[in-house]
PDB file of N, CA, C and O in Angstrom:
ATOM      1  N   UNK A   1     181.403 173.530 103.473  1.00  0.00           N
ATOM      2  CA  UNK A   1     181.293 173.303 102.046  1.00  0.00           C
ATOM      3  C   UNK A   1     182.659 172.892 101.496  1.00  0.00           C
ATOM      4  O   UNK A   1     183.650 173.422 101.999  1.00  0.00           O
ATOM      5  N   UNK A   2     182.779 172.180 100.714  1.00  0.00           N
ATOM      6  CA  UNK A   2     184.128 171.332 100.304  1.00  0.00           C
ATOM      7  C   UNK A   2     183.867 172.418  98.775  1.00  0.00           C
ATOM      8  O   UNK A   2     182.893 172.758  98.104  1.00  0.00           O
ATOM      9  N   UNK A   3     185.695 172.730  98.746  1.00  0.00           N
ATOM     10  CA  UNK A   3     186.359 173.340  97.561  1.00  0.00           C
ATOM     11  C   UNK A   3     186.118 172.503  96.285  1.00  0.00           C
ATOM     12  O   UNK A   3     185.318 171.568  96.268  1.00  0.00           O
ATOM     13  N   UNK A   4     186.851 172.888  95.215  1.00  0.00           N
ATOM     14  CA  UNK A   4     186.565 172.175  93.980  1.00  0.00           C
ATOM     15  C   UNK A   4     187.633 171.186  93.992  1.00  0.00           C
ATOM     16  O   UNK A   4     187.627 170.258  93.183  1.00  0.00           O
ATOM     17  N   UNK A   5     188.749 171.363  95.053  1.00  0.00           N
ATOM     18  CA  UNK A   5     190.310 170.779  94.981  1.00  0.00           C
ATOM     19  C   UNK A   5     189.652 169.445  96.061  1.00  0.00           C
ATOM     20  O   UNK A   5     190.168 168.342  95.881  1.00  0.00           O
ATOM     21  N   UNK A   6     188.876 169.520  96.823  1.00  0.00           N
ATOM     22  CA  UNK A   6     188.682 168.800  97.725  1.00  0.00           C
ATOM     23  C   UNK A   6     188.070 167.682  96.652  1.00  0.00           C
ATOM     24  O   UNK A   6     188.628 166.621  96.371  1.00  0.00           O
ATOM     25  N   UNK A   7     186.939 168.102  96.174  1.00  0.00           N
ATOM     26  CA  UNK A   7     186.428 167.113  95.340  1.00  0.00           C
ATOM     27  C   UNK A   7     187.456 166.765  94.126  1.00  0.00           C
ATOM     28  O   UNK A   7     187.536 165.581  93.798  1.00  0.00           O
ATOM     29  N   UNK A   8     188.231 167.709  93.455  1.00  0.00           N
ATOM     30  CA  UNK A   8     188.895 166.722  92.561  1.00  0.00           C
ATOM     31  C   UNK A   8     189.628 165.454  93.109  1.00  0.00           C
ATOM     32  O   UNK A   8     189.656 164.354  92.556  1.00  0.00           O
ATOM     33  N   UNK A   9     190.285 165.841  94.435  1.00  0.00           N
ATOM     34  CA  UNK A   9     191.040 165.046  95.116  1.00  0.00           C
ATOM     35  C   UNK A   9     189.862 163.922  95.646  1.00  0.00           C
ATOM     36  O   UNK A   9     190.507 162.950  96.040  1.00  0.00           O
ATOM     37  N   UNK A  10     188.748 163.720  95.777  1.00  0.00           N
ATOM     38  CA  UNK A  10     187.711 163.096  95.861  1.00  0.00           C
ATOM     39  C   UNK A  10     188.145 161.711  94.475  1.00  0.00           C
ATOM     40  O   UNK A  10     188.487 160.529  94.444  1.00  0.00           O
ATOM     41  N   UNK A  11     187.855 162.794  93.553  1.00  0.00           N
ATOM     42  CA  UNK A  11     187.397 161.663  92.232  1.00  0.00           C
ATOM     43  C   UNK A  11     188.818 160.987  92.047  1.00  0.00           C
ATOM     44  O   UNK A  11     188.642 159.859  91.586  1.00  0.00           O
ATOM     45  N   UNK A  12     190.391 161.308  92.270  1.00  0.00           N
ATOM     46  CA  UNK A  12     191.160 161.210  92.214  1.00  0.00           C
ATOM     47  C   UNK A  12     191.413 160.099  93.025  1.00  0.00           C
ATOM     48  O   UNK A  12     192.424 159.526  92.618  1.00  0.00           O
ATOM     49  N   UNK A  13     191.032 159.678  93.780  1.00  0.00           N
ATOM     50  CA  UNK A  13     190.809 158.863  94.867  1.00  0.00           C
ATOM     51  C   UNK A  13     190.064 157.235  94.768  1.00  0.00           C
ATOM     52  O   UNK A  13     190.333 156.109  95.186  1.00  0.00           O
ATOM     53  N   UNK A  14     188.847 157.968  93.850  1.00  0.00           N
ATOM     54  CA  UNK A  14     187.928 156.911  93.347  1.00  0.00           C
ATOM     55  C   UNK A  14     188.490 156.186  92.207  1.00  0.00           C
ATOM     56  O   UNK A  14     188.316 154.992  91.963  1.00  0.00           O
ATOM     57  N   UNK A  15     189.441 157.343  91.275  1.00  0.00           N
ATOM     58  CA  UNK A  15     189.928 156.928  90.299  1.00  0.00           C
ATOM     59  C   UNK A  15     191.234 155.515  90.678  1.00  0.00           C
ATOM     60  O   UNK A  15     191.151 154.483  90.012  1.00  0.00           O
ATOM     61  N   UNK A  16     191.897 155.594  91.326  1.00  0.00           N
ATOM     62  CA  UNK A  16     192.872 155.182  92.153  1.00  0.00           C
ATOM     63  C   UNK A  16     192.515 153.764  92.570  1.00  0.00           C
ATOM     64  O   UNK A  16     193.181 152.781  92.243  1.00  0.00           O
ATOM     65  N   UNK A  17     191.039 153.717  93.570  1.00  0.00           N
ATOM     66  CA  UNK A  17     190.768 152.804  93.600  1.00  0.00           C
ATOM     67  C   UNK A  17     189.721 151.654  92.284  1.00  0.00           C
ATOM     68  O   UNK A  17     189.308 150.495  92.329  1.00  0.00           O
ATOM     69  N   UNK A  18     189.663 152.590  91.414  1.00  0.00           N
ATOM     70  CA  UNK A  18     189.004 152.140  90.342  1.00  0.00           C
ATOM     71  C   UNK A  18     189.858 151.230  89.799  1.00  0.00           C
ATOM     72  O   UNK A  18     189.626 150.021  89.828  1.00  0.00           O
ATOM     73  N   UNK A  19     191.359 151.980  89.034  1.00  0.00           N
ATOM     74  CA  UNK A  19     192.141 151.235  88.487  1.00  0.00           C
ATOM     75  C   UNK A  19     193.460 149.712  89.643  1.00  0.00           C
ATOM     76  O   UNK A  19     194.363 148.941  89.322  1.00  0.00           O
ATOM     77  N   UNK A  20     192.756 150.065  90.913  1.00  0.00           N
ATOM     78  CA  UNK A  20     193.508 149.239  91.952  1.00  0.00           C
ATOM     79  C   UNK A  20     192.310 147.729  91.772  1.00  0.00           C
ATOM     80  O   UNK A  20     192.644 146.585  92.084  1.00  0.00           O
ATOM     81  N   UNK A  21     191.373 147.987  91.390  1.00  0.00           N
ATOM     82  CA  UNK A  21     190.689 146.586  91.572  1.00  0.00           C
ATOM     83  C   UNK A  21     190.547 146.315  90.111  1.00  0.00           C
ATOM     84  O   UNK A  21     190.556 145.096  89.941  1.00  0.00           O
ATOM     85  N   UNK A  22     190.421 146.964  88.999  1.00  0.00           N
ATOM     86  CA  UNK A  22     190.706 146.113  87.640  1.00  0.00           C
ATOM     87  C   UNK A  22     192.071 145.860  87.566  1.00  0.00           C
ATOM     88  O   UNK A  22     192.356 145.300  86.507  1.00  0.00           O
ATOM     89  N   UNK A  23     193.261 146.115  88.480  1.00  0.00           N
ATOM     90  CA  UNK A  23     194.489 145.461  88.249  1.00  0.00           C
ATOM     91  C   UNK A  23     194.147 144.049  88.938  1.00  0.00           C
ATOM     92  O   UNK A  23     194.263 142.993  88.316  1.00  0.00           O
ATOM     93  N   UNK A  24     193.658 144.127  90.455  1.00  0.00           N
ATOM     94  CA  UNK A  24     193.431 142.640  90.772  1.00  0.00           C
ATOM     95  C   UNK A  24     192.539 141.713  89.889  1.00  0.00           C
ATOM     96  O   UNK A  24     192.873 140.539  89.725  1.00  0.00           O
ATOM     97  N   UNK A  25     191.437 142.207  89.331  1.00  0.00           N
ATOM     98  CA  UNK A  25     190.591 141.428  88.259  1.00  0.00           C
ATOM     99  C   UNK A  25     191.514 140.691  87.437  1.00  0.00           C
ATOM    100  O   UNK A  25     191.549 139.461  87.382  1.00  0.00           O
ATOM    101  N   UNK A  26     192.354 141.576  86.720  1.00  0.00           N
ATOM    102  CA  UNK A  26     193.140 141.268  85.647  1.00  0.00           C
ATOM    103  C   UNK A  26     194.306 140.210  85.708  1.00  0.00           C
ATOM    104  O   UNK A  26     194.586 139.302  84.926  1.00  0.00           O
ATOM    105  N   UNK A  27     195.006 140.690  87.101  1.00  0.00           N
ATOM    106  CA  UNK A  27     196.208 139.584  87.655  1.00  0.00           C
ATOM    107  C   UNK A  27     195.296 137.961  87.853  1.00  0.00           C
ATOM    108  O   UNK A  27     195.793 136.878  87.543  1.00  0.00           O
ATOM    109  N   UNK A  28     194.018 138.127  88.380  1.00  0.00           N
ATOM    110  CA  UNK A  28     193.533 137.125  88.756  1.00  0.00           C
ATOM    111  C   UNK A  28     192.540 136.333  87.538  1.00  0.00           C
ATOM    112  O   UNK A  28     192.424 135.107  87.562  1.00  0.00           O
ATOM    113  N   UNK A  29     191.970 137.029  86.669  1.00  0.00           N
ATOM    114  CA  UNK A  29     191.089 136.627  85.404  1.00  0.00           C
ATOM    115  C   UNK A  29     191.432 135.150  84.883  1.00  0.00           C
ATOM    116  O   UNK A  29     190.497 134.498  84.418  1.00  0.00           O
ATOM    117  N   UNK A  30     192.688 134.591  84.931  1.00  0.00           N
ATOM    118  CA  UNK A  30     193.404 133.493  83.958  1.00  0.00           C
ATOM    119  C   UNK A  30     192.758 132.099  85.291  1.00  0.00           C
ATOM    120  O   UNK A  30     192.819 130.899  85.021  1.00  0.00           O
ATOM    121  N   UNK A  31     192.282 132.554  86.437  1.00  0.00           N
ATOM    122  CA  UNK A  31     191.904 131.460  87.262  1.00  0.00           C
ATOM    123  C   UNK A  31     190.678 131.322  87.239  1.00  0.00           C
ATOM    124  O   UNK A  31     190.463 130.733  88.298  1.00  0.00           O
ATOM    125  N   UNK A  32     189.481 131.506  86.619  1.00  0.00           N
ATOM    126  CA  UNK A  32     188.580 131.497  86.478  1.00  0.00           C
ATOM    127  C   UNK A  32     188.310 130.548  84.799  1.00  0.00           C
ATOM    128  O   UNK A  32     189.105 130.275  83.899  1.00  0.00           O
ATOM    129  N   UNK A  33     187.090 130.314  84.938  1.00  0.00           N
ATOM    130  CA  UNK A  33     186.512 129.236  83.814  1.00  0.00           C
ATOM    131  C   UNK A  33     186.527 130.526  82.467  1.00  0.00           C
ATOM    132  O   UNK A  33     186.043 131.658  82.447  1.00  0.00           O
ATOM    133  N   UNK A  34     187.154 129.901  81.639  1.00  0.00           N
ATOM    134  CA  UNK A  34     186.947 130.357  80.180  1.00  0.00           C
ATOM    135  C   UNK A  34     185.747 131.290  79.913  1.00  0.00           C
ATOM    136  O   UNK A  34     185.888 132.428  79.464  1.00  0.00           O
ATOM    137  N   UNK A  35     184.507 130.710  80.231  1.00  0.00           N
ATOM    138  CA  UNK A  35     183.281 131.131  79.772  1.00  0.00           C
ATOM    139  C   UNK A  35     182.964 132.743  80.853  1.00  0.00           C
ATOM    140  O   UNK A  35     182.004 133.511  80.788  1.00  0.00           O
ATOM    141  N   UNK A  36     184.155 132.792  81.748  1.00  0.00           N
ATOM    142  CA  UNK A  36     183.563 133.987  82.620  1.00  0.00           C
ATOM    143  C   UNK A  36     184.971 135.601  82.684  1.00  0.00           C
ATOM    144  O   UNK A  36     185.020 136.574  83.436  1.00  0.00           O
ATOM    145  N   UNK A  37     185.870 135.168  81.528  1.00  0.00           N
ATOM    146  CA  UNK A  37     187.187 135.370  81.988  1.00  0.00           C
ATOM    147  C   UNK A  37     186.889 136.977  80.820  1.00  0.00           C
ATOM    148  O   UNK A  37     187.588 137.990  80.804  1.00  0.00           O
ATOM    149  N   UNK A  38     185.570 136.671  79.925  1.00  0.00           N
ATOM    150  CA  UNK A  38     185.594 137.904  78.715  1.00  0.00           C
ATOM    151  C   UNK A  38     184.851 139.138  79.725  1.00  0.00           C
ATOM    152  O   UNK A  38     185.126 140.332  79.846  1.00  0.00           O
ATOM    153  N   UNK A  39     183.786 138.275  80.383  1.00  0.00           N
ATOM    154  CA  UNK A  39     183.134 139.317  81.093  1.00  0.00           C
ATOM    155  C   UNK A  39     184.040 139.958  82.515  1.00  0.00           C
ATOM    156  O   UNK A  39     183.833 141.120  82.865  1.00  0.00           O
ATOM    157  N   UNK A  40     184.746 139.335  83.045  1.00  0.00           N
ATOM    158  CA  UNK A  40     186.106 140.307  83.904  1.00  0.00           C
ATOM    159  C   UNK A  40     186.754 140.846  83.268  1.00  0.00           C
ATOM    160  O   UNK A  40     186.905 141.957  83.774  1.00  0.00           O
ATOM    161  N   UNK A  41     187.399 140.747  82.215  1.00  0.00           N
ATOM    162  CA  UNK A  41     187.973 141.420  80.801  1.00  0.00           C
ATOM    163  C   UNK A  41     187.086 143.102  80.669  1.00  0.00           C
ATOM    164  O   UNK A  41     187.318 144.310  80.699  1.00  0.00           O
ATOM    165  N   UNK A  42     186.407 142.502  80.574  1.00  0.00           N
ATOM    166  CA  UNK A  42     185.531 143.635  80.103  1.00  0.00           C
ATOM    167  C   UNK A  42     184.662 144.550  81.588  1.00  0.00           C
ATOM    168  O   UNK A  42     183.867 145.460  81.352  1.00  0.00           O
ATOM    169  N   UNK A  43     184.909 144.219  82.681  1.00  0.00           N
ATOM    170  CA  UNK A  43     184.563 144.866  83.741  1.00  0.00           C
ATOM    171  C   UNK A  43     185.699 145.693  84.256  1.00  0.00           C
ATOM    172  O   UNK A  43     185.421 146.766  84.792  1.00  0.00           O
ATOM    173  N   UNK A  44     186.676 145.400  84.177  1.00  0.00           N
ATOM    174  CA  UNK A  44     187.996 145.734  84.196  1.00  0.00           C
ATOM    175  C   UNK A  44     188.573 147.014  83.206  1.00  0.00           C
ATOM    176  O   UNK A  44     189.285 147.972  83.503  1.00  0.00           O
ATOM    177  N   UNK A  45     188.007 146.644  82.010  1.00  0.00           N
ATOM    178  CA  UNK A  45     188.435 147.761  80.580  1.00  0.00           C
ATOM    179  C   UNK A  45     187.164 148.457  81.449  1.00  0.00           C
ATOM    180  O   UNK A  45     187.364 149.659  81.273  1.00  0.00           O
ATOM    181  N   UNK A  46     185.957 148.327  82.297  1.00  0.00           N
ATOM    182  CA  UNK A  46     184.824 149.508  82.384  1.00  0.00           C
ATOM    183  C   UNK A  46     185.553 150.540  83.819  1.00  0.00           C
ATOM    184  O   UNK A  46     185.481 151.716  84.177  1.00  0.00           O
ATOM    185  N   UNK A  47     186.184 149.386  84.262  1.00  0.00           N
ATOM    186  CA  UNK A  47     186.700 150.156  85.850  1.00  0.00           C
ATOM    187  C   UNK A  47     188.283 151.133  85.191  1.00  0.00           C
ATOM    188  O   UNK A  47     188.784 152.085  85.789  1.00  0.00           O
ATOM    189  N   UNK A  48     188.615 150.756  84.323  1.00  0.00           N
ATOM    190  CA  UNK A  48     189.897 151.316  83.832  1.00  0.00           C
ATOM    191  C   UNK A  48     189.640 152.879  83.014  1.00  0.00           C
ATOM    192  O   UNK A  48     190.410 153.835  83.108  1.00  0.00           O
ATOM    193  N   UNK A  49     188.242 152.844  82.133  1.00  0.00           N
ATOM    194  CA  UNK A  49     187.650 154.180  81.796  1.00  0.00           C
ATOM    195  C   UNK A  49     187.086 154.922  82.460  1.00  0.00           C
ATOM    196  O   UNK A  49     187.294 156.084  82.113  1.00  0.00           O
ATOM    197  N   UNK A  50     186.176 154.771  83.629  1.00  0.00           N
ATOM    198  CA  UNK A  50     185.779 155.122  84.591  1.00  0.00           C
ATOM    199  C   UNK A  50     186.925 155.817  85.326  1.00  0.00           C
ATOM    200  O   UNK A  50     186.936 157.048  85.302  1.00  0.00           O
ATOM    201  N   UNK A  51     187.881 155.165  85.970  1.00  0.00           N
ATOM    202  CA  UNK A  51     189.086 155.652  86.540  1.00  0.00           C
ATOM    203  C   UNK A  51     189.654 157.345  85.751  1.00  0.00           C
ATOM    204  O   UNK A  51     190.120 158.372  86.244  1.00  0.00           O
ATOM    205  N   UNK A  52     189.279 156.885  84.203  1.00  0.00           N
ATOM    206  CA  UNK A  52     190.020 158.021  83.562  1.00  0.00           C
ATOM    207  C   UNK A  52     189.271 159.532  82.798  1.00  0.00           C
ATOM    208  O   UNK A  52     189.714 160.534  82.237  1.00  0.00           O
ATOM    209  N   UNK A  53     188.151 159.091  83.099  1.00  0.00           N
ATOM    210  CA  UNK A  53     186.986 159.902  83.186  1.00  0.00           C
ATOM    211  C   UNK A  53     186.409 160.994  85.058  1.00  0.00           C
ATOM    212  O   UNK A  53     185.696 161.936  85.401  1.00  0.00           O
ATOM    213  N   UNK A  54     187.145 160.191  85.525  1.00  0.00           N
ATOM    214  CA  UNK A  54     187.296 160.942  86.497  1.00  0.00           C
ATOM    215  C   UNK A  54     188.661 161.679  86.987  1.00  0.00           C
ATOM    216  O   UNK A  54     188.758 162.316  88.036  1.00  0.00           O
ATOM    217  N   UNK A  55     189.548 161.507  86.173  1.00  0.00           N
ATOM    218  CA  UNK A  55     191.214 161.561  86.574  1.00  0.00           C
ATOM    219  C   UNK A  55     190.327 163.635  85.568  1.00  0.00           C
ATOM    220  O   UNK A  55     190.284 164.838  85.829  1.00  0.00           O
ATOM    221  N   UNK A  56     189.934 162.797  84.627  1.00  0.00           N
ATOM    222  CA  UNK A  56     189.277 164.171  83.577  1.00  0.00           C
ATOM    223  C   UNK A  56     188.665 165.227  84.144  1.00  0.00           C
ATOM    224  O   UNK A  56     189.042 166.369  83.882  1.00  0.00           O
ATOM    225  N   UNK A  57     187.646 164.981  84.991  1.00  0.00           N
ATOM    226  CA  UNK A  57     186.681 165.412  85.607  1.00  0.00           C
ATOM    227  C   UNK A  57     187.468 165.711  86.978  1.00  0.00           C
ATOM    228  O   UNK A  57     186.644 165.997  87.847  1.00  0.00           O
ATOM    229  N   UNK A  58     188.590 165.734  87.388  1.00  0.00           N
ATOM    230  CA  UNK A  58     189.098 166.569  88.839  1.00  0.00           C
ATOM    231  C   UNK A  58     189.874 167.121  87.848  1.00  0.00           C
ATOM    232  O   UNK A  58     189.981 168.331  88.047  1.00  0.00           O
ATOM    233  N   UNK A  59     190.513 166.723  86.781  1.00  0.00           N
ATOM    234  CA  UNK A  59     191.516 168.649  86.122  1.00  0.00           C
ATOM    235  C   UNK A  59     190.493 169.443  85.803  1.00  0.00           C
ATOM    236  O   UNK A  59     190.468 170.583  86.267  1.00  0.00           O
ATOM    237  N   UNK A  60     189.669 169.071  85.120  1.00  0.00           N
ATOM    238  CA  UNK A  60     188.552 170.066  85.006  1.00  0.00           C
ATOM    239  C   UNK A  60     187.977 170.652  86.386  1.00  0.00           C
ATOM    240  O   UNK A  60     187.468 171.773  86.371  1.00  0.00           O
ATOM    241  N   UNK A  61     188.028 170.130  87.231  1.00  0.00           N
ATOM    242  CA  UNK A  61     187.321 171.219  88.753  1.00  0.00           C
ATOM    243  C   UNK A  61     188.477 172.167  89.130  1.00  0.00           C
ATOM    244  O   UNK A  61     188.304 173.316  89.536  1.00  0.00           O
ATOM    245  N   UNK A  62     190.111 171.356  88.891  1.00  0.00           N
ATOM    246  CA  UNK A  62     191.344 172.392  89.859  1.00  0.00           C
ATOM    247  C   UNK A  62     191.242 173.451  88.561  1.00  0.00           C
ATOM    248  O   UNK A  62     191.167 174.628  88.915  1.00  0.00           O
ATOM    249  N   UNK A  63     191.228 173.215  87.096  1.00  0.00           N
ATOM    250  CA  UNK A  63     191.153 174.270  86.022  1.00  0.00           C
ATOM    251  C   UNK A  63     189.997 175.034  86.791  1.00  0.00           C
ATOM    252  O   UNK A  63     190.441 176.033  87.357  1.00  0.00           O
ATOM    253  N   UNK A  64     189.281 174.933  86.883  1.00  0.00           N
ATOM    254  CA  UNK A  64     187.927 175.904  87.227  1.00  0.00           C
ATOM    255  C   UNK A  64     188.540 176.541  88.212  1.00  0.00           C
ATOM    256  O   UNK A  64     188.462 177.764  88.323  1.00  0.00           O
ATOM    257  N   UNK A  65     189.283 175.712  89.116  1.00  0.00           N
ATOM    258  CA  UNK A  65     189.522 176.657  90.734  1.00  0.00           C
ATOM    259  C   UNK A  65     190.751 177.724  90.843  1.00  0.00           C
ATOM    260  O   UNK A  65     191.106 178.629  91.597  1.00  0.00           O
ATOM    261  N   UNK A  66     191.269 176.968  89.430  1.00  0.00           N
ATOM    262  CA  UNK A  66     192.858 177.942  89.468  1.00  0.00           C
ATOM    263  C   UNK A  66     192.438 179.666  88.561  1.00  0.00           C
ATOM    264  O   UNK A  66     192.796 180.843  88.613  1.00  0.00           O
ATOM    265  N   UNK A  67     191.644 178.944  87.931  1.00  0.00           N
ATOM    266  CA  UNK A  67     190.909 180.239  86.956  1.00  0.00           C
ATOM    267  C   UNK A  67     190.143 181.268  87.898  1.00  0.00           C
ATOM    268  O   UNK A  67     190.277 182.452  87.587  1.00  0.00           O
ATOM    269  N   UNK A  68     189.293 180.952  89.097  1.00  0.00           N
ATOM    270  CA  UNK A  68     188.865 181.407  89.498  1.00  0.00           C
ATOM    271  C   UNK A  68     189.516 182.162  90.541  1.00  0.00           C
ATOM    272  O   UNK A  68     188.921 183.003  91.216  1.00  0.00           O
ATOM    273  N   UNK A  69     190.789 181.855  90.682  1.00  0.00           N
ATOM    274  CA  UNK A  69     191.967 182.264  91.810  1.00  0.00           C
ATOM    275  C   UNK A  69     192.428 183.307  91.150  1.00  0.00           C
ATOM    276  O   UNK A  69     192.493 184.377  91.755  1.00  0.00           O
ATOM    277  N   UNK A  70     192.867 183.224  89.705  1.00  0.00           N
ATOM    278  CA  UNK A  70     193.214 184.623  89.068  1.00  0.00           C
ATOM    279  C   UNK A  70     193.038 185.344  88.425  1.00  0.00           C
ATOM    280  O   UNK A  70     193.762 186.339  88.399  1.00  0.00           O
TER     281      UNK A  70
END
């Protein structure tokens, strides 16, 4: 059975790679046609909240695990 630290370090991970591919979206967005550059824009701002909704969601599991330690 995996700890709560295991899984924060889980989402921490996902988060990581979340915000690692809306940086490439973003570096790369200006090479693409006008008409497609709002919707990478905006997949990018979804991978960038996502990232930070989970950065949220592993302090909230190590809070649970440190609380439960003392």
């Amino acid at each position: 059975m995996k700890t709560l630290s295991h899984l924060a370090a889980g989402y921490d991970e996902q988060a990581k790679a979340n915000d690692a591919l809306a940086e490439e979206i973003l570096a790369r967005v200006e090479s693409y046609p006008a008409e497609i550059r709002e919707s990478l824009r905006s997949r990018a701002g979804w991978l960038m909240a996502e990232a930070a909704g989970l950065r949220a969601k592993a302090a909230e599991l190590r809070g649970f695990e440190w609380r439960s330690l003392n």
